[in-house]
MIZA-926734 format. One record per residue: residue number from 1; x, y, z of N, C-alpha, C in turn. Coordinates in nm, 3 decimals, decimal comma. Last residue first. Layout:
BEGIN
   n     n.u     n.v     n.w    ca.u    ca.v    ca.w     c.u     c.v     c.w
 NUM       X       Y       Z       X       Y       Z       X       Y       Z
...
// end
This chain:
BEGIN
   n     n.u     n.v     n.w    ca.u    ca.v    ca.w     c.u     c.v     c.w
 251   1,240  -0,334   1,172   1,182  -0,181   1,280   1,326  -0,214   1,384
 250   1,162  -0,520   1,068   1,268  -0,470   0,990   1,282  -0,348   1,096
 249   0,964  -0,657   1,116   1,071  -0,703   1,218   1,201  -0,607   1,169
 248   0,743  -0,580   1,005   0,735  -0,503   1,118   0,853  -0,531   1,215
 247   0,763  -0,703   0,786   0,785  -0,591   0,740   0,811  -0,516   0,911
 246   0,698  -0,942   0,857   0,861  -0,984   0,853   0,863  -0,807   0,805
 245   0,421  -0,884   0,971   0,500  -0,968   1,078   0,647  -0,928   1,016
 244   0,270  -0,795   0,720   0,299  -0,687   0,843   0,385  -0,757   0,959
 243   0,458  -0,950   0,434   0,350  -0,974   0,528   0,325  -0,861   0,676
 242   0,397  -0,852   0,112   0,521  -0,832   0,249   0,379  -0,828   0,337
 241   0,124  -0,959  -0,076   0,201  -0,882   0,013   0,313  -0,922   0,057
 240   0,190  -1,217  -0,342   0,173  -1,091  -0,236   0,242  -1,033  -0,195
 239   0,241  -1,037  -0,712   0,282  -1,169  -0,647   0,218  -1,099  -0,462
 238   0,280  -0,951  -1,048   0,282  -0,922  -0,878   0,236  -1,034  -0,817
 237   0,508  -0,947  -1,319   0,415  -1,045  -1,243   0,408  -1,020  -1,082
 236   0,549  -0,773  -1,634   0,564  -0,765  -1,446   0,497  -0,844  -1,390
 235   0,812  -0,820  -1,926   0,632  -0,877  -1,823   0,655  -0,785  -1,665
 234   0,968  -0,873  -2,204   0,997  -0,846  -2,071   0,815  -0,822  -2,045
 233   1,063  -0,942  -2,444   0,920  -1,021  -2,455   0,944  -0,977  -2,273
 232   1,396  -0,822  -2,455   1,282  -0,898  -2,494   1,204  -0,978  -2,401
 231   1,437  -0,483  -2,302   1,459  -0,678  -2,334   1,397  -0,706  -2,391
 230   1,577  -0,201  -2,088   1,480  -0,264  -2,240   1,534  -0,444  -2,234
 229   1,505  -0,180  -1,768   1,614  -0,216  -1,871   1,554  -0,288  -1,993
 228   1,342   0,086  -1,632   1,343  -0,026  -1,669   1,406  -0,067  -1,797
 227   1,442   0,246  -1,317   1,495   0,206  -1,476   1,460   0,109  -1,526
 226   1,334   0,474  -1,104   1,291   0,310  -1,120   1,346   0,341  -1,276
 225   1,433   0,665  -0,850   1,432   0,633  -0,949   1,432   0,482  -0,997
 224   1,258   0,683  -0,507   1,383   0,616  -0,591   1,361   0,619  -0,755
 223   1,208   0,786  -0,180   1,200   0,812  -0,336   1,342   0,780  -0,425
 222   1,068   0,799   0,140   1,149   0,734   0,046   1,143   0,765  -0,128
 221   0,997   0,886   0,459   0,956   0,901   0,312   1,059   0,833   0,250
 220   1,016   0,712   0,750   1,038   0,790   0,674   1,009   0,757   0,533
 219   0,916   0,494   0,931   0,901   0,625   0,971   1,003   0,732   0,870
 218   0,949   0,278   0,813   0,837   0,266   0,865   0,813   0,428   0,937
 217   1,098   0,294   0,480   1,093   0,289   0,592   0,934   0,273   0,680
 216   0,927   0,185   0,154   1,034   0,317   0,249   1,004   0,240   0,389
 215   1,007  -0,069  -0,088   0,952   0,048  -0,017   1,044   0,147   0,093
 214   1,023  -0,325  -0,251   1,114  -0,274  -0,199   1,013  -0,126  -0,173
 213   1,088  -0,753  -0,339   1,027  -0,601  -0,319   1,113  -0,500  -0,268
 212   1,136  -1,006  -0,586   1,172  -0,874  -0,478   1,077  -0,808  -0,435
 211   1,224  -1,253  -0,750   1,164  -1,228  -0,654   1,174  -1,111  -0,548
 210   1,381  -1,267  -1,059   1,436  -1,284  -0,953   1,289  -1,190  -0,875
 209   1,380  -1,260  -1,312   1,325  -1,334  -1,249   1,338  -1,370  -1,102
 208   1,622  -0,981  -1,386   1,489  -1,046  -1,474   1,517  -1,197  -1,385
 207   1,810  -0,800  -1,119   1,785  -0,915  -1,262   1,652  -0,985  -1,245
 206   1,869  -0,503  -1,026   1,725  -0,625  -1,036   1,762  -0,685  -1,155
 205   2,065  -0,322  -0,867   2,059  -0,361  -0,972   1,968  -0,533  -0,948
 204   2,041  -0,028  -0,682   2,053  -0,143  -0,695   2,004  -0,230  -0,835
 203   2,246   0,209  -0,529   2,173   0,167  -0,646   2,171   0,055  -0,641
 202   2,271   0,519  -0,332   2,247   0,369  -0,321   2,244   0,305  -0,471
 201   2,165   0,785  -0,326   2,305   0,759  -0,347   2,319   0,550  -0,420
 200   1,987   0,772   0,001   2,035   0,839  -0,084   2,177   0,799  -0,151
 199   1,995   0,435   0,111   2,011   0,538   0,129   2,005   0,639   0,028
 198   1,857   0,109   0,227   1,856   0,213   0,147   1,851   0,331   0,129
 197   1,907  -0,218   0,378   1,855  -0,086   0,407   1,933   0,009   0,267
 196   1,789  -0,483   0,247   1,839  -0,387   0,280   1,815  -0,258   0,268
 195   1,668  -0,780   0,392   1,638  -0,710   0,346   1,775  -0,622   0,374
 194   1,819  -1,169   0,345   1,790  -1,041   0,384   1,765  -0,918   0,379
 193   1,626  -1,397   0,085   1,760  -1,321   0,153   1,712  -1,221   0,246
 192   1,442  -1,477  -0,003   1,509  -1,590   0,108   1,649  -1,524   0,107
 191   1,379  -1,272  -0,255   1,331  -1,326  -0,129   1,455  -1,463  -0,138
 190   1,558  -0,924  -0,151   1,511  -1,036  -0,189   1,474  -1,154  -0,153
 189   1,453  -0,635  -0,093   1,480  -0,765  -0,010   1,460  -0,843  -0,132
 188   1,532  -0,283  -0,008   1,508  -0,376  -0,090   1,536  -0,504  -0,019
 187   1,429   0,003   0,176   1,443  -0,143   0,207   1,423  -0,168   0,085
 186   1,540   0,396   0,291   1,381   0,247   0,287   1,434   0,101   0,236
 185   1,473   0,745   0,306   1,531   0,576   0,399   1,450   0,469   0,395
 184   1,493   0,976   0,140   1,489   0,902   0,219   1,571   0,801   0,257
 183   1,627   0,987  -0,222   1,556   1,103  -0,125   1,531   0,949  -0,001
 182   1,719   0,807  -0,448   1,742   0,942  -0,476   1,700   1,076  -0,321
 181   1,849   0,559  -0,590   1,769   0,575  -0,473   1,804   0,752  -0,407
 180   1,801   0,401  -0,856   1,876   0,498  -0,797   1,781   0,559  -0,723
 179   1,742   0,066  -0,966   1,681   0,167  -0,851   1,786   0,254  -0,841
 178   1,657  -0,130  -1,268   1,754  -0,040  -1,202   1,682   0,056  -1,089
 177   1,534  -0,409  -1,380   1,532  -0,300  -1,334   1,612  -0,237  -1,257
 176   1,498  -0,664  -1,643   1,543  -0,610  -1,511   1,520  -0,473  -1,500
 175   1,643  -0,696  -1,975   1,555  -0,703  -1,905   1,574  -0,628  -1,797
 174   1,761  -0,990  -2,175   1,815  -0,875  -2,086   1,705  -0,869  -1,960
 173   1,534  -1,215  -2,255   1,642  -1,163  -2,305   1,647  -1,055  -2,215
 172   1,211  -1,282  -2,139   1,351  -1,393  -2,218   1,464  -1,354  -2,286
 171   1,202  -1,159  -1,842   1,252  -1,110  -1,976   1,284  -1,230  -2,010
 170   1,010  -1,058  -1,558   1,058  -1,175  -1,690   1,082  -1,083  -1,753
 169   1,006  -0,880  -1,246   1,047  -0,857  -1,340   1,097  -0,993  -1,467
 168   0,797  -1,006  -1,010   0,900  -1,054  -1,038   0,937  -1,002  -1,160
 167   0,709  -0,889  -0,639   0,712  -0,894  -0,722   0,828  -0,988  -0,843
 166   0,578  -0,861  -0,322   0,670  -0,897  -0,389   0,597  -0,916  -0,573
 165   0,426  -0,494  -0,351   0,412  -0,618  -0,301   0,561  -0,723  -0,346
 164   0,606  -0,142  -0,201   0,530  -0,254  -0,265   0,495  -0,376  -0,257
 163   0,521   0,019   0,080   0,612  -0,099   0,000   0,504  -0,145  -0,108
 162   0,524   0,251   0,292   0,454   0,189   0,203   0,570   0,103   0,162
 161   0,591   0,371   0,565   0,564   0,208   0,620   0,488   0,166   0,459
 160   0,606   0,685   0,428   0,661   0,636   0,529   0,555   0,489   0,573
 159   0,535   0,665   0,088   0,476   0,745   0,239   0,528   0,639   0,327
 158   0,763   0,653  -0,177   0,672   0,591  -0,096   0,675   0,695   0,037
 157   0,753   0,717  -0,504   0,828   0,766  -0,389   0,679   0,691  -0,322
 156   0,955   0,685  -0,793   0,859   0,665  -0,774   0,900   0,660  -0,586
 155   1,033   0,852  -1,138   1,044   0,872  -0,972   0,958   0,763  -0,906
 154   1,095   0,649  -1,418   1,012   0,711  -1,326   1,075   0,752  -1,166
 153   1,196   0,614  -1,748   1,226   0,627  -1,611   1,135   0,729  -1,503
 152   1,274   0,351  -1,975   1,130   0,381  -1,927   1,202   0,453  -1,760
 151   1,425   0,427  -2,246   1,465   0,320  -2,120   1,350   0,408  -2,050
 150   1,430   0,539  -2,504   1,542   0,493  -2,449   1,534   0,360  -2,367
 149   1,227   0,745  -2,364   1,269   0,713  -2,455   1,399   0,662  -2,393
 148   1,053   0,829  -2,130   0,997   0,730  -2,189   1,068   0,678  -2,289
 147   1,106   0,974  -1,821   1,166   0,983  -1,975   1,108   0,837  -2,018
 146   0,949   1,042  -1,585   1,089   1,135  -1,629   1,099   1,113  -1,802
 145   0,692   0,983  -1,384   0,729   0,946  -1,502   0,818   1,047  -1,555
 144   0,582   0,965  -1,065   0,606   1,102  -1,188   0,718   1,019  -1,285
 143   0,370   0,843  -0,816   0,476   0,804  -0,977   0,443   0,961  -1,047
 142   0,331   0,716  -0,507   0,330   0,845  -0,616   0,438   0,829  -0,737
 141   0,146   0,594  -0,286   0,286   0,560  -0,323   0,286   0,630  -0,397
 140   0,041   0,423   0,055   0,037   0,526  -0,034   0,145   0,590  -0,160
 139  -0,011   0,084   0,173  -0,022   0,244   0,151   0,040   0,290   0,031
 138   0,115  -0,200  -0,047   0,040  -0,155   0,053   0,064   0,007   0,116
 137  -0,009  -0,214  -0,399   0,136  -0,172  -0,293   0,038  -0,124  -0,146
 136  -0,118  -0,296  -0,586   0,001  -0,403  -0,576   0,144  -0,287  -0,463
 135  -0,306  -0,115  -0,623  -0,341  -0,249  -0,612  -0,259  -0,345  -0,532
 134  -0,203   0,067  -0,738  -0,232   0,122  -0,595  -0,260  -0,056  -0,560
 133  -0,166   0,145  -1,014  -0,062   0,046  -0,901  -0,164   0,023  -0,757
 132  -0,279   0,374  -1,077  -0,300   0,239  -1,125  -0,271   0,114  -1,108
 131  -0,220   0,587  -0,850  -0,360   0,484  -0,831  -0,360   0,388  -0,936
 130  -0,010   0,731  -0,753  -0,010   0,604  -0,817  -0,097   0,504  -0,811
 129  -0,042   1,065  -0,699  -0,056   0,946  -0,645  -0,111   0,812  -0,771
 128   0,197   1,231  -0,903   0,073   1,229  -0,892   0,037   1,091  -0,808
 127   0,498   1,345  -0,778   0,445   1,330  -0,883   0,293   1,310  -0,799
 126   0,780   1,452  -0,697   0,672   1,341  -0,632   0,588   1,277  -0,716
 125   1,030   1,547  -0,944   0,883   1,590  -0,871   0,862   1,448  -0,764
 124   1,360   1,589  -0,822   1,309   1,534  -0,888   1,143   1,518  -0,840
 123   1,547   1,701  -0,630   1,517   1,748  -0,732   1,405   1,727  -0,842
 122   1,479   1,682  -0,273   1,531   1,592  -0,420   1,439   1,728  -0,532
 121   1,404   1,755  -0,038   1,514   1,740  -0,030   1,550   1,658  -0,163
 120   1,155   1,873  -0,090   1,204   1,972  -0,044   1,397   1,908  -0,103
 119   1,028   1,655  -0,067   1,007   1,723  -0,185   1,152   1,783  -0,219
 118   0,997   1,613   0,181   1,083   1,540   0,106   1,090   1,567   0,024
 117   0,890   1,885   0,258   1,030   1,831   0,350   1,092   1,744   0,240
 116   0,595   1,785   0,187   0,653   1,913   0,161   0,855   1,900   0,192
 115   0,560   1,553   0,313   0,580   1,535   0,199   0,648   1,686   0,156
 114   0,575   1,687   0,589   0,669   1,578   0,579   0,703   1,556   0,435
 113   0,299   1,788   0,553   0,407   1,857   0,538   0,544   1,824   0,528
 112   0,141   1,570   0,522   0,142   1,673   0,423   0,265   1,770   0,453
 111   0,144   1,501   0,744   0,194   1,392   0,656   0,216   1,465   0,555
 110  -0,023   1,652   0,944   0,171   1,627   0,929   0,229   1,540   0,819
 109  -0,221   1,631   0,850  -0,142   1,757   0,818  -0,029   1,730   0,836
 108  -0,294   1,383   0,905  -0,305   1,382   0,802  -0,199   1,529   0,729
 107  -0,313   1,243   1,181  -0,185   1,357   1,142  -0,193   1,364   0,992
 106  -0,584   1,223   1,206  -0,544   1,297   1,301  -0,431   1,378   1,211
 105  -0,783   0,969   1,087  -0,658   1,062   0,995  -0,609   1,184   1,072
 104  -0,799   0,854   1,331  -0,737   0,787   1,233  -0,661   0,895   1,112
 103  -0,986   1,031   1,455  -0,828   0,996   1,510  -0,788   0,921   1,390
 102  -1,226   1,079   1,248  -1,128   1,209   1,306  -0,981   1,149   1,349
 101  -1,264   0,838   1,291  -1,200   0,876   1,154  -1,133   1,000   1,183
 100  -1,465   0,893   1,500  -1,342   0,808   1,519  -1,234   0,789   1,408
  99  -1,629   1,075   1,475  -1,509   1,075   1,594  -1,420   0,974   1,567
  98  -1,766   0,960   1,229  -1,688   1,076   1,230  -1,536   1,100   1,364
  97  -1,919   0,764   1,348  -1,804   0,719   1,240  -1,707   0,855   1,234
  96  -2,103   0,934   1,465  -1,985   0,852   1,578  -1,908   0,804   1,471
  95  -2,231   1,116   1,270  -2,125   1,172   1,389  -2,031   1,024   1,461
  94  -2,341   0,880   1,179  -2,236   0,951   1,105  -2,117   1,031   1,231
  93  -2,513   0,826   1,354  -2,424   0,680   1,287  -2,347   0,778   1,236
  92  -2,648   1,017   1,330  -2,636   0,999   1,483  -2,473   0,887   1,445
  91  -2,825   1,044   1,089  -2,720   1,150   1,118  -2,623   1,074   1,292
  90  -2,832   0,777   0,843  -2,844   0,820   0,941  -2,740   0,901   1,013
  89  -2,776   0,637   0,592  -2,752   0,569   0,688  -2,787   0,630   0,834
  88  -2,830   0,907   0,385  -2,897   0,734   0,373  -2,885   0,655   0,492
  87  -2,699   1,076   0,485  -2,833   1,097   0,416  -2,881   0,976   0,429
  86  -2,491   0,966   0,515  -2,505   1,016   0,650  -2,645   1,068   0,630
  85  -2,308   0,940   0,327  -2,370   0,843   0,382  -2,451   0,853   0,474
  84  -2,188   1,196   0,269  -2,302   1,150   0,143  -2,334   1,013   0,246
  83  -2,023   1,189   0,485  -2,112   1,281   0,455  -2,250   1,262   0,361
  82  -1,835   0,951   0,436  -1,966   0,990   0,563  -2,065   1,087   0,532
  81  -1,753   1,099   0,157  -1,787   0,987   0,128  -1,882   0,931   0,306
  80  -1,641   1,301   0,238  -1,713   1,297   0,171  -1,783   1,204   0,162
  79  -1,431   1,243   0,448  -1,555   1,329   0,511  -1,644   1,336   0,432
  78  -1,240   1,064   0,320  -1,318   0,999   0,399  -1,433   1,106   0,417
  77  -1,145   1,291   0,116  -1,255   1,179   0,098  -1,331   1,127   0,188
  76  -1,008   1,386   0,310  -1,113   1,488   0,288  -1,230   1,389   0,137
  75  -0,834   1,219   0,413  -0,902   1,282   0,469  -1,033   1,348   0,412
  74  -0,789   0,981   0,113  -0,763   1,044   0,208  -0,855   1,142   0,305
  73  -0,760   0,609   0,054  -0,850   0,731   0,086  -0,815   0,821   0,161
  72  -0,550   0,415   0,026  -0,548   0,529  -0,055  -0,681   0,659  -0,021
  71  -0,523   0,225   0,189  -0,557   0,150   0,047  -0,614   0,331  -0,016
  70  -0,510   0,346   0,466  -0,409   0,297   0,374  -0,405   0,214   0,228
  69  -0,722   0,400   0,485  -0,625   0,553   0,510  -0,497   0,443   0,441
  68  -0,896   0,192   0,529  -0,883   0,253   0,438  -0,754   0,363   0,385
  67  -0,758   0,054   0,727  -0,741   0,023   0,586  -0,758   0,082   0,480
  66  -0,891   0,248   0,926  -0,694   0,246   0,859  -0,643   0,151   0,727
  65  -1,106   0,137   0,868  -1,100   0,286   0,878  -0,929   0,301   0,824
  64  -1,118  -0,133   0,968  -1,138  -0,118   0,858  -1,109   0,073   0,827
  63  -1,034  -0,052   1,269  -1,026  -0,129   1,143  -0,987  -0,092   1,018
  62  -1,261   0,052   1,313  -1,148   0,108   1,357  -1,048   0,092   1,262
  61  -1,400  -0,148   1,290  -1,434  -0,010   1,206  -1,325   0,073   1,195
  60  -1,358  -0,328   1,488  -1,304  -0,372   1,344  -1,360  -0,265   1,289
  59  -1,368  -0,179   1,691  -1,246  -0,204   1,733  -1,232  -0,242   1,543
  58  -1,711   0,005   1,631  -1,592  -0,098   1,761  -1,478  -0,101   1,660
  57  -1,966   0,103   1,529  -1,807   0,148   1,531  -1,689   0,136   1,667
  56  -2,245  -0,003   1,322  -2,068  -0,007   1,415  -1,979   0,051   1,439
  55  -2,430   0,106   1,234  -2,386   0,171   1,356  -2,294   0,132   1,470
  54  -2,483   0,028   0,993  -2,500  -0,081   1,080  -2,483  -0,004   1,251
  53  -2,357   0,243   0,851  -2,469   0,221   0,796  -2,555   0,128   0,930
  52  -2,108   0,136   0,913  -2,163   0,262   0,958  -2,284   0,295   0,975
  51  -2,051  -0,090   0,756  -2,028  -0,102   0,879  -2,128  -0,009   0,948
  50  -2,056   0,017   0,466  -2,174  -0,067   0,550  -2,129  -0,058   0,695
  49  -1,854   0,206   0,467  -2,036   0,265   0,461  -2,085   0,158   0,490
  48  -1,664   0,030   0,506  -1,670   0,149   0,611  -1,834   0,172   0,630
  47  -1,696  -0,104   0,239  -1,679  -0,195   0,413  -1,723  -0,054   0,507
  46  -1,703   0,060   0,040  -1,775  -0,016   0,061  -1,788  -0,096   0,196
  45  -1,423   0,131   0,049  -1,532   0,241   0,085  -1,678   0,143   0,105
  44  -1,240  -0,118   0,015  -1,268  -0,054   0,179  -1,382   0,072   0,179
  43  -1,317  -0,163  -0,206  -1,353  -0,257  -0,109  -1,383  -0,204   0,052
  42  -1,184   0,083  -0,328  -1,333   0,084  -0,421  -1,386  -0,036  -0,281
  41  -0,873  -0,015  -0,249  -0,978   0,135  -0,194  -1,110   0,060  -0,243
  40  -0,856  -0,245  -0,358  -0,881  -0,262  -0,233  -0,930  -0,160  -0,174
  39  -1,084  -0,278  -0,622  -0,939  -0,272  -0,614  -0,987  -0,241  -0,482
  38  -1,271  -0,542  -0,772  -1,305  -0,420  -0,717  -1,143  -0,426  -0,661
  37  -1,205  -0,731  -1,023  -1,326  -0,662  -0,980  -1,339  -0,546  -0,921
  36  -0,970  -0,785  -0,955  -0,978  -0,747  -1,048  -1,049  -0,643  -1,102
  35  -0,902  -0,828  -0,713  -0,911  -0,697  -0,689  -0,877  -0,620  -0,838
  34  -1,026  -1,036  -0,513  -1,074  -1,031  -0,612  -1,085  -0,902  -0,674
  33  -0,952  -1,042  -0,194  -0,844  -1,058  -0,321  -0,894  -1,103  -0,454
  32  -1,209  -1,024  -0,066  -1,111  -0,919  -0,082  -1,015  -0,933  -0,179
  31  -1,232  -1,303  -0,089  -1,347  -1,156  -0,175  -1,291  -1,074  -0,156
  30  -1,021  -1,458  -0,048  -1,125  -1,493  -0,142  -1,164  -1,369  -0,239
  29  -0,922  -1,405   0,188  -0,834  -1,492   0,137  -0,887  -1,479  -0,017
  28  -1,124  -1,263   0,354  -0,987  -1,217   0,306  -0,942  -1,277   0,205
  27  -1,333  -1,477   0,309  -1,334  -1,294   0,326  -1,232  -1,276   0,293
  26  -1,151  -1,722   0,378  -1,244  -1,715   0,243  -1,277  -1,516   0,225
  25  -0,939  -1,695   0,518  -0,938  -1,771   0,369  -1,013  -1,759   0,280
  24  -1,048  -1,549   0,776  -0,922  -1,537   0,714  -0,900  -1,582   0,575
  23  -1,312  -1,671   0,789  -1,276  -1,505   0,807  -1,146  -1,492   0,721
  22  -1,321  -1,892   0,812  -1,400  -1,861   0,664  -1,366  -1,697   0,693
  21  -1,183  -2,014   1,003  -1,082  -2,019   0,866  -1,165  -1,900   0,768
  20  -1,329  -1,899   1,230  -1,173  -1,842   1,182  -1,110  -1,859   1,051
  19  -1,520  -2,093   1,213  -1,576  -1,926   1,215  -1,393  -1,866   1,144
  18  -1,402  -2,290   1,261  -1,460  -2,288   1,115  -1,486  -2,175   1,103
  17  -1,278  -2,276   1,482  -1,213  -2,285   1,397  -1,262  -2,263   1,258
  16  -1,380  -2,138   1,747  -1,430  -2,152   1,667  -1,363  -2,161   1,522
  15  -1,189  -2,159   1,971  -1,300  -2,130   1,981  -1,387  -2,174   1,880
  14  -0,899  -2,147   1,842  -0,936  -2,274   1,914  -1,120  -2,278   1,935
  13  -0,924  -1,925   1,666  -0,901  -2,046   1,673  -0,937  -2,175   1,713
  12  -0,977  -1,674   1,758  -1,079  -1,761   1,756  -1,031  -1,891   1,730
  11  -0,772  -1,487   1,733  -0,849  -1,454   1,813  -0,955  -1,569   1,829
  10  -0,630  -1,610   1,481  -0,529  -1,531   1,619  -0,620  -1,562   1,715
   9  -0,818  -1,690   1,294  -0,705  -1,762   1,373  -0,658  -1,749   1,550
   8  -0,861  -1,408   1,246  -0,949  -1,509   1,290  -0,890  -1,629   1,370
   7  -0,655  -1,249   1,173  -0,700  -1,231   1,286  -0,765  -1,299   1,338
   6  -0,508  -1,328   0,930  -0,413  -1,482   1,040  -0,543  -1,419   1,171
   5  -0,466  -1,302   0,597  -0,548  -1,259   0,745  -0,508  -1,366   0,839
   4  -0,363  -1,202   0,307  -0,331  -1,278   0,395  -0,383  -1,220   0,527
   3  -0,501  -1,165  -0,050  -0,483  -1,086   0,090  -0,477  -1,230   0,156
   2  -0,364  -1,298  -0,322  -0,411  -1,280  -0,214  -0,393  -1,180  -0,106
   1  -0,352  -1,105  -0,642  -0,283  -1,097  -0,514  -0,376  -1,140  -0,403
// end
């Protein structure tokens, strides 16, 4: 999965075009989307502690800080992971990475209780955060696995603005995937169609090769049962992101 960066561009372009492409195409485009190697949390703990280490903490720490909070580190990692840095990089560099991680994970308690609420409103668990995926979905996303026989069925529930990436379910026979959309408010799209909105109740039906994604809202939780329809010689091929421009027009 490439990562897609347009900030160099945005901000330097005209200024310095060669400075802009090697930010956006090659950093992003390149060493970040080498997430065979290192997955985008294991990238962003590594970006933060150097930054910190450097006694940055402007506008791209800032940055890089919500990347992290959204490639899966949570609060009481981030304090671990300054904390153990804060031996090696210095106490003065820690406190100011600290103030400012403080605002970044600010509503970390409200997020926790919001999850308590959605819990609250489906029968079916949350389950355990979906770090083997975590790769192929931007923020935070949780799989509890229901039934393995038969037909493969999982909960799988997104933190308010997560989605997965596009993706494409092959089968050279049957195949596809089924969504019963069980808790929240959130979006399937296919591509070069329009996205839709998704309610409790909802279902949607994924034929084998067809180009999709699908997550929660930008201000609410979401949880959908995922069916995967037995086939032959069936695959998952991830593909990128939903870009933050056509995810942020859905608002």
């Amino acid at each position: 999965m490439a990562i897609k960066q347009t900030a160099g561009r945005d901000a330097l372009g005209e200024f310095a075009p060669e400075f802009a492409r090697l930010n956006d195409d090659v950093l992003f485009g390149e060493v970040w989307s080498r997430q065979q190697e290192l997955s985008l949390r294991d990238r962003s703990l590594v970006t933060v502690v150097a930054l910190m280490s450097q006694g940055l903490v402007d506008s791209s720490f800032q940055y890089h800080l919500l990347s992290a909070k959204n490639n899966g580190i949570t609060r009481k990692q981030i304090a671990e992971i300054l904390t153990h840095a804060a031996f090696y990089a210095g106490w003065p560099k820690a406190w100011a990475a600290f103030r400012m991680a403080k605002e970044v994970w600010a509503n970390e308690s409200q997020l926790q209780s919001a999850k308590a609420l959605h819990q609250q409103s489906m029968v079916f668990p949350i389950g355990a955060p979906n770090d083997s995926f975590a790769r192929y979905f931007v923020g935070q996303s949780y799989l509890q696995p229901l039934s393995a026989s038969q037909a493969l069925v999982c909960n799988v529930t997104f933190e308010p603005g997560c989605r997965n990436n596009w993706h494409i379910h092959h089968a050279k026979k049957s195949g596809g995937q089924i969504l019963l959309c069980v808790a929240g408010f959130g979006y399937y799209q296919e591509w070069g169609k329009p996205a839709r909105k998704l309610f409790p109740g909802d279902v949607v039906n994924i034929l084998p090769q067809v180009k999709h994604w699908h997550g929660a809202s930008h201000d609410s939780w979401f949880s959908h049962l995922a069916i995967e329809v037995p086939g032959e010689d069936t695959s998952n091929e991830w593909l990128e992101a939903v870009s933050e421009a056509d995810y942020a027009a859905l608002s």
